[in-house]
C-alpha positions as CSV (number, residue, x, y, z in Angstrom):
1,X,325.2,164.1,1.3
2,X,325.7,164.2,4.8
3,X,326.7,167.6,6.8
4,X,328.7,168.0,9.8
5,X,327.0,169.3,12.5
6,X,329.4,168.5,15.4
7,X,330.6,172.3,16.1
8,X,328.7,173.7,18.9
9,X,328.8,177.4,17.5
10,X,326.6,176.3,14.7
11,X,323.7,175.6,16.8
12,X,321.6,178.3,18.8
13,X,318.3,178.0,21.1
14,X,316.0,180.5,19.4
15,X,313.7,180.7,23.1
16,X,311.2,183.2,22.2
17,X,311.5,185.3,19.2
18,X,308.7,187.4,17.0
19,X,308.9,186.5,13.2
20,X,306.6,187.0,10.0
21,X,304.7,184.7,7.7
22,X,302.8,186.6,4.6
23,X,299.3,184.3,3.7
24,X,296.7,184.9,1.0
25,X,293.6,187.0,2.5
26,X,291.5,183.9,1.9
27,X,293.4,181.3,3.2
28,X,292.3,178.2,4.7
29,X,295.4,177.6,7.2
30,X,296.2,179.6,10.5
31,X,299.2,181.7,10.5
32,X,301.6,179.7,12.5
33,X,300.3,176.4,11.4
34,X,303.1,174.6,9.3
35,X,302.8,172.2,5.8
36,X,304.4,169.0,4.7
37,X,304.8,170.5,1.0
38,X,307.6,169.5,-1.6
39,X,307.3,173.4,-2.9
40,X,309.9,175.1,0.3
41,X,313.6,174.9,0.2
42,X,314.0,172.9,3.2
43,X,310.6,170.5,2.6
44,X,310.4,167.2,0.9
45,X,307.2,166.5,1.4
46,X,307.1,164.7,4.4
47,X,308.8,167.2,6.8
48,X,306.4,169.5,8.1
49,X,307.6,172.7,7.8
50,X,307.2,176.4,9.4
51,X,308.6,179.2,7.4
52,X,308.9,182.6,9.0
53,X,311.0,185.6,8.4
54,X,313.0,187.9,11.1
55,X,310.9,190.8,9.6
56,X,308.0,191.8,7.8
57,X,310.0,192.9,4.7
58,X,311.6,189.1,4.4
59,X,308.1,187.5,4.5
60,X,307.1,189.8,1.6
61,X,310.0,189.5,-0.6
62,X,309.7,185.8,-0.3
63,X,306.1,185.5,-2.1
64,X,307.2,188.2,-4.7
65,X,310.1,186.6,-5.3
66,X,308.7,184.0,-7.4
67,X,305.8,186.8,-9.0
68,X,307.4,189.0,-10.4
69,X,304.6,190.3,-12.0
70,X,302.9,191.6,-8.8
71,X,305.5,193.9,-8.3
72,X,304.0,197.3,-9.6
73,X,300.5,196.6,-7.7
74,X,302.1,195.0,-4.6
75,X,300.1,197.5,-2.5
76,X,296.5,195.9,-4.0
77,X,297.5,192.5,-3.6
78,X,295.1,190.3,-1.1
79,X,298.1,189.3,1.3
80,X,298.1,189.5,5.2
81,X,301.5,189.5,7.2
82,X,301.3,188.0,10.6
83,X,303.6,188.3,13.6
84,X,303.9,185.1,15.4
85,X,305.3,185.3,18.9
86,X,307.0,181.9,18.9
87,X,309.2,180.0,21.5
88,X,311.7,177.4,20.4
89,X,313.6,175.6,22.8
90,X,315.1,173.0,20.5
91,X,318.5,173.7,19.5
92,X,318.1,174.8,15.8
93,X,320.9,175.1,13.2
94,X,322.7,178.6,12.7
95,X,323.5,179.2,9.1
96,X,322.8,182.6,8.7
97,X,326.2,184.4,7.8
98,X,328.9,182.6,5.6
99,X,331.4,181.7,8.2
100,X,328.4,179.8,10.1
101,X,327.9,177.7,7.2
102,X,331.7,177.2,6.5
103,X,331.4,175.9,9.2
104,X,329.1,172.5,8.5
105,X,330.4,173.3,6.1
106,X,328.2,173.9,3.5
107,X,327.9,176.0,0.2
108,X,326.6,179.4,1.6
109,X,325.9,180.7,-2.0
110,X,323.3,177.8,-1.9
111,X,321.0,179.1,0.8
112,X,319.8,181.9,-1.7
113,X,319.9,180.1,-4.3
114,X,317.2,181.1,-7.3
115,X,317.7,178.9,-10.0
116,X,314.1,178.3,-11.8
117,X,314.5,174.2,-11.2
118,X,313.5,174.0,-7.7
119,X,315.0,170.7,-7.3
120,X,318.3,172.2,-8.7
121,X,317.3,175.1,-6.6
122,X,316.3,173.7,-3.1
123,X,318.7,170.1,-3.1
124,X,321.4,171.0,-0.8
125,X,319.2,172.7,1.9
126,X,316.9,169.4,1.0
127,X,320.1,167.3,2.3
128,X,320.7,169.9,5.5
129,X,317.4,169.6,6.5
130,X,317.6,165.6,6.6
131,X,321.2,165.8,8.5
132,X,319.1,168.4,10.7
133,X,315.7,166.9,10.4
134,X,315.7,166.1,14.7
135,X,316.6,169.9,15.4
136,X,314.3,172.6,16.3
137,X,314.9,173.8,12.8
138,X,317.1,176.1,10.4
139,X,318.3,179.8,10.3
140,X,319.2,180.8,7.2
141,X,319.6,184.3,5.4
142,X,316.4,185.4,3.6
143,X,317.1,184.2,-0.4
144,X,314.5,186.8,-1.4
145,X,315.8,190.1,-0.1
146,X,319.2,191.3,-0.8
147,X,320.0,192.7,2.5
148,X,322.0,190.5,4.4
149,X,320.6,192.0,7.9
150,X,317.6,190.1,6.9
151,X,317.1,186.4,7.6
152,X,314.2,183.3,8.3
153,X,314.1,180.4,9.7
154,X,312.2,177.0,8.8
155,X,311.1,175.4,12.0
156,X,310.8,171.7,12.1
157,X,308.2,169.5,13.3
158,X,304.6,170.3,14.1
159,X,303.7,173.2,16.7
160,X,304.1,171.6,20.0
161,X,306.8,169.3,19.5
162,X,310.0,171.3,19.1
163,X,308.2,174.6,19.1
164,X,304.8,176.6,20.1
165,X,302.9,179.4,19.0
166,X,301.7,181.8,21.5
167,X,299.7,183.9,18.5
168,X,299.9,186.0,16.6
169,X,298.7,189.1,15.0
170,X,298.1,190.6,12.0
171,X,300.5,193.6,10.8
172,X,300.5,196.4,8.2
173,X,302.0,194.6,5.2
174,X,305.2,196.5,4.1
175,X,305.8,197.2,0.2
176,X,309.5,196.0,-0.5
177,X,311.6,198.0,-2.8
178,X,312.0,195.9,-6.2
179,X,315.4,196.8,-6.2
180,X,315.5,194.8,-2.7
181,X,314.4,191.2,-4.5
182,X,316.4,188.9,-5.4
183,X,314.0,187.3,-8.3
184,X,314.1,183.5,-8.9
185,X,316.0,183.4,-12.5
């Protein structure tokens, strides 16, 4: 399918902006360093891929979203959030309320999607990301936490190419309400 991304009010230049990645304690990747997986809503496997939150809370809901079985002991779990102080001066696709994606347009329902299929899940925002693959990336609202204050972004391309990293830190991981997670079904 392809999108239209003609409208200038659905594109934004992020410039520099603090978001959140959650990690496992033990893993073997930096904290801003993206991945060319098949497993994110916007990858296919050949698009590397950054995926950051606006918040701490976002990051957290995202990896509990799909274990919902860590929820009671979320507080023992061996995760590490990071804020990454990040400056993105590609023009990146805005999609983060319902009348931005109208838009495009495109289905806004389909950005938080939580079928258990992720190829039924993830294949429309698989189809925005090629039809935005040359942007600095995507903004979309956070599919994992019901508050609609809270949103991420997918950042395209390796780090140095459409954005860069100037660190990051690591924060006091947040435990997120259950009630706050939107589970995949």
């Amino acid at each position: 399918m392809t999108y239209e991304l003609v409208d200038p009010s659905i594109w934004f230049r992020p410039g520099r902006v603090t978001l959140y990645r959650i990690t496992p304690a033990d893993s073997t990747f930096l904290p801003d360093e993206p991945f060319n997986s098949d497993a994110g809503r916007f990858s296919d496997g050949k698009r590397w891929v950054l995926y950051v939150s606006a918040n701490p809370e976002g990051a957290v809901a995202e990896m509990l979203r799909h274990n919902p079985e860590l929820i009671s002991f979320q507080a023992e779990l061996r995760f590490r959030v990071f804020e990454i102080e990040i400056t993105a001066d590609s023009d990146s696709l805005d999609v983060r309320t319902a009348g931005q994606s109208a838009k495009v347009p495109f289905p806004f329902d389909r950005l938080t999607s939580s079928e258990r299929d992720p190829a039924e899940r993830y294949k429309e925002c698989r189809d925005l990301a090629d039809d935005a693959n040359d942007s600095g990336g995507i903004a979309y609202p956070c599919a994992a936490h019901v508050s609609q204050s809270i949103w991420n972004m997918a950042l395209f391309g390796e780090m140095d190419e459409r954005w860069t990293s100037s660190g990051y830190v690591e924060v006091e991981r947040p435990i997120v309400d259950p009630g706050d997670i939107r589970f995949v079904a």
